[in-house]
RODO-2510 file (C-alpha; in nm, 4 decimals, decimal comma):
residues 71
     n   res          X          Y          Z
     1     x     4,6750    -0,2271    -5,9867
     2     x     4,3214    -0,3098    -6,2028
     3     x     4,2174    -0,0670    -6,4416
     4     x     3,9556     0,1716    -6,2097
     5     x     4,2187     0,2412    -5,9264
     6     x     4,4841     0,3449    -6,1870
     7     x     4,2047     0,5741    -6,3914
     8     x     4,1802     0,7242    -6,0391
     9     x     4,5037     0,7780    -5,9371
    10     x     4,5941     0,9590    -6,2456
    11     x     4,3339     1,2374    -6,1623
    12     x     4,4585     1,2608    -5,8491
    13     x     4,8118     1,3166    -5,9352
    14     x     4,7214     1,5249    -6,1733
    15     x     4,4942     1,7836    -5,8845
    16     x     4,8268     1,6903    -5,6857
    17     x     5,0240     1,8379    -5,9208
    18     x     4,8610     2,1703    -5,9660
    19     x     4,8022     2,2793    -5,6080
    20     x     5,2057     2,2092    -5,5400
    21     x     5,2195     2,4057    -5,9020
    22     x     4,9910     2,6972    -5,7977
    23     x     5,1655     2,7041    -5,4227
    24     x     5,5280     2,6993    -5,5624
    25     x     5,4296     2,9533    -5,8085
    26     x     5,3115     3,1986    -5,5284
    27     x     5,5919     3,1114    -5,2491
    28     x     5,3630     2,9183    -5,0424
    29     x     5,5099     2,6384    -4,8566
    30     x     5,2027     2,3796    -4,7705
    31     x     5,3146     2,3574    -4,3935
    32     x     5,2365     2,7354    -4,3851
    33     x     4,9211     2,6655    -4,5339
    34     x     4,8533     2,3633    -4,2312
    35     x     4,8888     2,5706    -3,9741
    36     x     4,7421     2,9212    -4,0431
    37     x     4,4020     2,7919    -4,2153
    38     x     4,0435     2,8370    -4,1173
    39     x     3,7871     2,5695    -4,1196
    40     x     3,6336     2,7806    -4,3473
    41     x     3,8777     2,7802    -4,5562
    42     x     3,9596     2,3841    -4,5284
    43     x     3,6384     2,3075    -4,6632
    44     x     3,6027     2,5374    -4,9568
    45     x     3,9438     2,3516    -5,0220
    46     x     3,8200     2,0571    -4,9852
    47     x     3,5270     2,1184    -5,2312
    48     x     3,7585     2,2770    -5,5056
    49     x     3,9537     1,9776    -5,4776
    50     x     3,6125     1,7238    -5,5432
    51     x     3,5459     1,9759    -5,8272
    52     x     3,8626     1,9626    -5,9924
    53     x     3,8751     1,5552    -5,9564
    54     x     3,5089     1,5609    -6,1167
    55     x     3,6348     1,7767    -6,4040
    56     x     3,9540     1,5399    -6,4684
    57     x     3,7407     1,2114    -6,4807
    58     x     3,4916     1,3811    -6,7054
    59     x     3,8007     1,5130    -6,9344
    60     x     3,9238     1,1806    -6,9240
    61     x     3,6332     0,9999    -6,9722
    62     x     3,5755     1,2166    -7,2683
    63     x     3,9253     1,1267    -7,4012
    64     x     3,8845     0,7677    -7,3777
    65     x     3,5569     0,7872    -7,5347
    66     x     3,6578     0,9891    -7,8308
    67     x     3,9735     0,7707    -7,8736
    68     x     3,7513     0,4360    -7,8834
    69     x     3,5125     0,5921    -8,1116
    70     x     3,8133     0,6604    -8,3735
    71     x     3,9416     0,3297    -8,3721
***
């Protein structure tokens, strides 16, 4: 695995981790959530989703910056 697709599986795992986090948390199980959603619904999920995976990369982008620039 190169460099870029590990950077972007780590944001993913991360978004990963807190919708299972935010659904355990409330007692939602995500084959519930499959079958009793709108389309509606589906795509403002899908956009929160984008939006969180743009906010990790910038976070970690930020990180790796700051770290090289303190080296």
């Amino acid at each position: 695995m190169d460099d870029s697709s590990k950077q972007k599986a780590v944001p993913e795992k991360v978004v990963q981790l807190m919708v299972d986090d935010i659904f355990r948390k409330n007692g939602v199980k995500p084959e519930q959530v499959k079958k009793n959603i709108s389309d509606e619904q589906k795509q403002m999920l899908k956009e929160m989703v984008d939006d969180l995976k743009t906010q990790v990369e910038q976070f970690s982008e930020k990180q790796k910056n700051t770290n090289q620039s303190s080296e």
